[in-house]
C-alpha positions as CSV (number, residue, x, y, z in Angstrom):
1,X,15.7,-17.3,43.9
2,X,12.4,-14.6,44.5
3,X,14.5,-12.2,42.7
4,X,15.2,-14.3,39.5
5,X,11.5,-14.9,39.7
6,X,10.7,-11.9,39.6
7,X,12.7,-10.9,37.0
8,X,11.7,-14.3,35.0
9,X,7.8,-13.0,35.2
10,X,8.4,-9.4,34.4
11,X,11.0,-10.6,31.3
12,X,7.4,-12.8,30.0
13,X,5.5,-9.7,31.1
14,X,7.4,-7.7,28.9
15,X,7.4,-10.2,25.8
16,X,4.1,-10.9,25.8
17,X,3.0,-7.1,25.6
18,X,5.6,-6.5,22.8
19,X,3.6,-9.6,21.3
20,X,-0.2,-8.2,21.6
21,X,1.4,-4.7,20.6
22,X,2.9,-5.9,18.0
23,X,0.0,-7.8,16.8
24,X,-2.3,-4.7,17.4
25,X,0.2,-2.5,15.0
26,X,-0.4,-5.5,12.4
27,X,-3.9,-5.0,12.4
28,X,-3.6,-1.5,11.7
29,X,-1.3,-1.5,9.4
30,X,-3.5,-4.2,6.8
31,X,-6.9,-3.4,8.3
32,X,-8.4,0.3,7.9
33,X,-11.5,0.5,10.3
34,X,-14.2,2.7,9.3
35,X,-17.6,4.0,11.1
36,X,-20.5,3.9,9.1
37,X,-23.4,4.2,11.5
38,X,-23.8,4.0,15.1
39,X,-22.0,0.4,16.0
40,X,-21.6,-0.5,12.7
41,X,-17.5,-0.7,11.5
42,X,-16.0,-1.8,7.9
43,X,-12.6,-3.2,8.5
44,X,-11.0,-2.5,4.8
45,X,-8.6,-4.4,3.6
46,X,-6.1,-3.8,0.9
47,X,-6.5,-4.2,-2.8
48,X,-3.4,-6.5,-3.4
49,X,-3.4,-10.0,-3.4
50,X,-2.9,-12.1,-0.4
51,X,0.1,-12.4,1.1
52,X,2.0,-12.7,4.1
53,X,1.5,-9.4,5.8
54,X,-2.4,-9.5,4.8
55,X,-2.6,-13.1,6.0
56,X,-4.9,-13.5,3.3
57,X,-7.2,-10.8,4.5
58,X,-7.8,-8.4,1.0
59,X,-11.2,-8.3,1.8
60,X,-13.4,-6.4,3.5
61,X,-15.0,-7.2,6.7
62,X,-18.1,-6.2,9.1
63,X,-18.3,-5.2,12.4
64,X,-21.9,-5.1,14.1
65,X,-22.3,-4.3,17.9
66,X,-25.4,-5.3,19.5
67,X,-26.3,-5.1,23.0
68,X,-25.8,-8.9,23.1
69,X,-22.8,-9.3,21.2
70,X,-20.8,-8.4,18.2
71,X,-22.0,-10.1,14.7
72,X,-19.0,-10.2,12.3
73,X,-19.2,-10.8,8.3
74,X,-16.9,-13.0,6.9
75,X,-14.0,-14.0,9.7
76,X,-10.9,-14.0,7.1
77,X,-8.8,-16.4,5.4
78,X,-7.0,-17.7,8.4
79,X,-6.4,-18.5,11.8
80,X,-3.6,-16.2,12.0
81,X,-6.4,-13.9,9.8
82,X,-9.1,-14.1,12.1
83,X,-6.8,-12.9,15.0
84,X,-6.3,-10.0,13.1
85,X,-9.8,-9.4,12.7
86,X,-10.2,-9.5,16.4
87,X,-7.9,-7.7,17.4
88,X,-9.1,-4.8,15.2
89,X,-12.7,-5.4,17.0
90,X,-11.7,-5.2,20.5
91,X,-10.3,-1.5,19.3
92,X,-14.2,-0.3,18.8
93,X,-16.0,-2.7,21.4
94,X,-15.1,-4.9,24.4
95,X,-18.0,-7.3,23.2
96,X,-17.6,-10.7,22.9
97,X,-18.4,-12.2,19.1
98,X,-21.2,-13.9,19.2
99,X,-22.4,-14.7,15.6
100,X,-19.6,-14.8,12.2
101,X,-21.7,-14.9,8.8
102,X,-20.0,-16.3,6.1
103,X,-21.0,-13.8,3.1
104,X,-19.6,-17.3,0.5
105,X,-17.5,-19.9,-0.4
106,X,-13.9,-17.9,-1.0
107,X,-11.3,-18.1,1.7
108,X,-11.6,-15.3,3.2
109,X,-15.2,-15.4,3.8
110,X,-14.8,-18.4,5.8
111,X,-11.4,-20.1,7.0
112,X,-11.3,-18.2,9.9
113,X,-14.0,-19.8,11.3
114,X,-12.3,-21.9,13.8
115,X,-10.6,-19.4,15.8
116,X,-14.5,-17.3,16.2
117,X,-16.0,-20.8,16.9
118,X,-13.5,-21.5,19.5
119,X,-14.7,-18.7,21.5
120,X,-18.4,-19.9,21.3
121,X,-19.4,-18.3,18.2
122,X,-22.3,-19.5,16.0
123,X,-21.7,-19.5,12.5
124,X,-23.6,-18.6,9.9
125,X,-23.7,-19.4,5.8
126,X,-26.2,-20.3,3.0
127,X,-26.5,-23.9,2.2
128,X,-24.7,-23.4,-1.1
129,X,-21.8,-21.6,0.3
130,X,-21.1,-24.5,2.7
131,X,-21.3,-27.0,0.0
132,X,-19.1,-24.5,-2.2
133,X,-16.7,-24.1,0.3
134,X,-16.6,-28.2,1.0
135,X,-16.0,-28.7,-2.9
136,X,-13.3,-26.3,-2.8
137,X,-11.5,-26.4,0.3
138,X,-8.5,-28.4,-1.0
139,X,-7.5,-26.0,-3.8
140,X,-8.0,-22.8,-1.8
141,X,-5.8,-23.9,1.0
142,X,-3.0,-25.0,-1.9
143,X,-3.2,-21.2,-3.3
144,X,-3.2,-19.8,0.0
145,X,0.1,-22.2,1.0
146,X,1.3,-20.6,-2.1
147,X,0.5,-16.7,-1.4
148,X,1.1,-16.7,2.2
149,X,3.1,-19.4,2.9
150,X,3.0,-22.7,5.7
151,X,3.7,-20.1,8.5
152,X,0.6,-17.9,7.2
153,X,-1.8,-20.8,7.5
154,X,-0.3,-22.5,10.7
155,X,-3.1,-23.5,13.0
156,X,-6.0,-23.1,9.8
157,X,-9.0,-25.3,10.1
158,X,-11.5,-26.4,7.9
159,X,-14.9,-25.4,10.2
160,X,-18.0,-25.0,8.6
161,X,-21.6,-23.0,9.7
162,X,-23.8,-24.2,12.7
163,X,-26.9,-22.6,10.9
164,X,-27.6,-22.6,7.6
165,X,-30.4,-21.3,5.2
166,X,-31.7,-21.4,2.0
167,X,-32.3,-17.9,0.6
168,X,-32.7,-15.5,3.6
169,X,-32.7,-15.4,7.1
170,X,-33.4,-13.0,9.9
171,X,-31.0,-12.9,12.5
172,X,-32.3,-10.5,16.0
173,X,-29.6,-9.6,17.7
174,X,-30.3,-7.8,21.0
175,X,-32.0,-5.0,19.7
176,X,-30.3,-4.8,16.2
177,X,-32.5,-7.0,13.1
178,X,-29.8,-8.4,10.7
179,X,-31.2,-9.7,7.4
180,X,-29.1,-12.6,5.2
181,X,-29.9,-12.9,1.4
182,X,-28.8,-15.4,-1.1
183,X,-30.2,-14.1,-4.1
184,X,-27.8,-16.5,-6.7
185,X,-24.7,-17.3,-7.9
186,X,-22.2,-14.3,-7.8
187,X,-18.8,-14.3,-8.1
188,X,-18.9,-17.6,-5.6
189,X,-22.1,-20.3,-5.7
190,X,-23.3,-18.8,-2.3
191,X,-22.5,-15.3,-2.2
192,X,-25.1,-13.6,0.0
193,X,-25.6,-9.9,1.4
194,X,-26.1,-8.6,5.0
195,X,-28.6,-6.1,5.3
196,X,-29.3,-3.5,8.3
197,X,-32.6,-1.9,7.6
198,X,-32.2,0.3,10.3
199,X,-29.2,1.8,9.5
200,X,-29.6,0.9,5.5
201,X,-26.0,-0.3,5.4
202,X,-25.1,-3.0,3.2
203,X,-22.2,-6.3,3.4
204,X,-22.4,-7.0,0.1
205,X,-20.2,-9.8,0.2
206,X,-18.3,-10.2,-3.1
207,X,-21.6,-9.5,-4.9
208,X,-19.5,-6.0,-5.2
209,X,-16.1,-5.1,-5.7
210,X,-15.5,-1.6,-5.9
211,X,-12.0,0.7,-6.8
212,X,-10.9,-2.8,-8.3
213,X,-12.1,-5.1,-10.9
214,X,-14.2,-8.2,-10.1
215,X,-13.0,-11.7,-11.2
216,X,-15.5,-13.8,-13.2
217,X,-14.0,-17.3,-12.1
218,X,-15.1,-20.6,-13.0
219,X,-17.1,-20.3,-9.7
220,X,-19.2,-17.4,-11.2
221,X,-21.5,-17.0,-13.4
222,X,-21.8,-13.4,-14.2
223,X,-26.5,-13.6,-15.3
224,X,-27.3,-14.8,-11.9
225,X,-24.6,-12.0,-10.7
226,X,-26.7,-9.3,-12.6
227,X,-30.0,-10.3,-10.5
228,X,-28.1,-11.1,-7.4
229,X,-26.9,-7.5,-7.5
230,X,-30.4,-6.2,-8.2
231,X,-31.7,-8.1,-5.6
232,X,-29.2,-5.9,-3.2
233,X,-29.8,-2.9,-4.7
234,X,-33.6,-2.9,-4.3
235,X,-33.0,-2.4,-0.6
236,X,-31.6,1.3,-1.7
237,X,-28.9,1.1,0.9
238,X,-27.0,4.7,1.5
239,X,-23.4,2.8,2.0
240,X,-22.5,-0.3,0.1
241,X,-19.2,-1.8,1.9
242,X,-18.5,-4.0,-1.3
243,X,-16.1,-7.3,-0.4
244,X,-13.4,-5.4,-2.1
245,X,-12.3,-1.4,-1.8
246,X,-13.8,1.6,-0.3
247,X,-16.7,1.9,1.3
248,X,-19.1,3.7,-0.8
249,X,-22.4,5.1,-2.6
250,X,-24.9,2.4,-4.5
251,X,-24.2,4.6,-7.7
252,X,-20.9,3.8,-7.2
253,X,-21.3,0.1,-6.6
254,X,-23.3,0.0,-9.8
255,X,-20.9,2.0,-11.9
256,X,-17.8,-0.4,-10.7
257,X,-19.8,-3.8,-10.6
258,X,-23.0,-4.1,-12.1
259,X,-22.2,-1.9,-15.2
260,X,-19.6,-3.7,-16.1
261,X,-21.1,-7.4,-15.7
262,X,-24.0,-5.9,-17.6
263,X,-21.5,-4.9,-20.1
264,X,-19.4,-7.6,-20.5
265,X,-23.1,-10.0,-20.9
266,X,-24.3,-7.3,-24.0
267,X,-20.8,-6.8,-25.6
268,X,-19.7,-10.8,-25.5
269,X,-23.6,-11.8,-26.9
270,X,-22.9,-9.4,-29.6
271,X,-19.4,-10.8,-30.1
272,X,-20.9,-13.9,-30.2
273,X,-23.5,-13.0,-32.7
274,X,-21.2,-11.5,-34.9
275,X,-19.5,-15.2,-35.5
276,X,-16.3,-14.4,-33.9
277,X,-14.3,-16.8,-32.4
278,X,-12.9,-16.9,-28.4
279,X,-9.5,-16.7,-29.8
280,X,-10.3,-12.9,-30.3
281,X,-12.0,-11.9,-27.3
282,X,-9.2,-9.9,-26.9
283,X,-10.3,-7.1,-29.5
284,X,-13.4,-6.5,-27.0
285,X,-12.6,-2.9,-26.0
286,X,-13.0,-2.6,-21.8
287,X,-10.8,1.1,-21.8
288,X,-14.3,2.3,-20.3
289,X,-13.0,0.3,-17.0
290,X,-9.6,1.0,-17.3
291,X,-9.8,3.1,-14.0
292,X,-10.7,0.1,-11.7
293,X,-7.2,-1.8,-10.3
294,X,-6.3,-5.3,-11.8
295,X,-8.4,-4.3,-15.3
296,X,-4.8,-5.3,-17.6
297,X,-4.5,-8.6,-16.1
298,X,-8.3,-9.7,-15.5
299,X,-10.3,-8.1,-18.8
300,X,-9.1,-10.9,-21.0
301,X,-9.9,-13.7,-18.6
302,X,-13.7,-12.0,-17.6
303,X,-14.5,-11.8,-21.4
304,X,-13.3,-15.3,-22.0
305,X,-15.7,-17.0,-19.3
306,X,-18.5,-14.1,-20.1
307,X,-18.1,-16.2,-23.6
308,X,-17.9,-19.4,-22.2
309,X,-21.1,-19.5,-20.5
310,X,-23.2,-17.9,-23.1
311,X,-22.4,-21.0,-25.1
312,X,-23.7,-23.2,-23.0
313,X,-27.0,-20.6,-22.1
């Protein structure tokens, strides 16, 4: 009877090591962690849709270890998501989180709340992103059931900030200031930026995507993106982790982001002028950002809400 108990508890022993290894590899294998500054980590997601592998997490993600805690941007898509996450922090720091910021109201940037907030996390979002995410909670959990699947999302909560602000807000954290902006609708109604002055390392948020091309939803609105983006980029930071691709230069943030909204605002108003209708925005020629992944399948639909909401300016 000892003997089979002993062989019982070695046999769970053994499973549930194969399971935290196995959900290490995961981790790895979706999430590339990268050091920018002392304690400060990107955890890079990929540039393909969500899916089951990713969990929804193709997005990027911040890691910032304080000497009273780790303070994470955005916590992923899901439960399932937000393990992932975690498990990729506890490679760099044994650090509890203390504080998850919700950079805005896409899923990724806040359904992973619950698992972070079941381990005494505060949470952290602008006023607008929690009422964006509220409004919109419904239809992102259909499209992830759809991308990821019911297995994907099992466990997923809707769990929304303990703190919220208006436009800014300073968080100290030990020794390390964190600064919160919500400078205006971006790609989401609350889209804000995390800034470390110290460090001058910017969480943009998906105020920037970089190495892909930004999607000008119905949740956008691409003038208030322009100064939203300015706003950011008056801090000069010297690495810009957009919410989407490589971590990288401002220059480069601006030639993959702002240049293009900027574009896109000048080309469409002259479109418009010109007395063309919206059944040929398609002739708008975007080659010029041919390089940046997803341009075939998202140029048409950018121009087309570019032109929509210059209508109605």
């Amino acid at each position: 009877m000892i003997r089979n108990s002993k062989l019982l508890l070695a046999v769970m022993l053994f499973i549930l090591a194969t399971m935290l290894f196995s959900a290490s590899i995961r981790a790895e294998q979706v999430l590339k962690t990268e050091k920018l500054a002392p304690n400060v980590y990107a955890l890079i997601g990929p540039l393909t849709d969500r899916d089951p592998k990713n969990l929804g997490n193709n997005a990027n993600f911040g890691v910032i270890v304080t000497d009273d805690g780790v303070v994470l941007v955005d916590p992923g898509a899901t439960i399932k998501g937000a393990q992932m996450i975690h498990n990729a922090i506890k490679k760099v720091t044994d650090q509890p989180v203390k504080w998850v910021i919700n950079s805005g109201g896409q899923d990724h940037r806040w359904m992973g709340n619950g698992y972070f907030k079941k381990l005494g996390a505060t949470i952290i979002a602008s006023e607008k992103a929690v009422a964006d995410q509220k409004a919109r909670k419904e239809s992102q959990w259909d499209r992830l059931w759809g991308l990821i699947g019911e297995q994907g999302l099992e466990g997923t909560s809707f769990t929304y900030a303990d703190q919220t602000y208006t436009n800014e807000k300073i968080l100290q954290a030990g020794n390390t200031r964190i600064e919160i902006y919500h400078a205006g609708q971006a790609h989401t109604p609350g889209d804000s930026f995390v800034w470390l002055p110290e460090v001058k390392v910017v969480f943009s948020g998906d105020i920037v995507y970089m190495d892909r091309m930004l999607g000008v939803g119905s949740m956008s609105a691409h003038k208030s993106w322009i100064t939203a983006f300015e706003a950011m980029a008056e801090k000069q930071p010297q690495i810009v982790v957009g919410g989407h691709g490589n971590p990288a230069s401002l220059s480069k943030a601006k030639a993959d982001t702002y240049d293009y909204l900027v574009f896109l605002r000048e080309t469409v108003s002259k479109f418009l002028d010109e007395g063309n209708s919206l059944e040929d925005i398609g002739k708008i020629d975007q080659s010029r950002f041919s390089y940046l992944k997803n341009f075939d399948s998202l140029k048409g639909r950018n121009a087309q809400r570019v032109f929509e909401e210059l209508e109605w300016e």
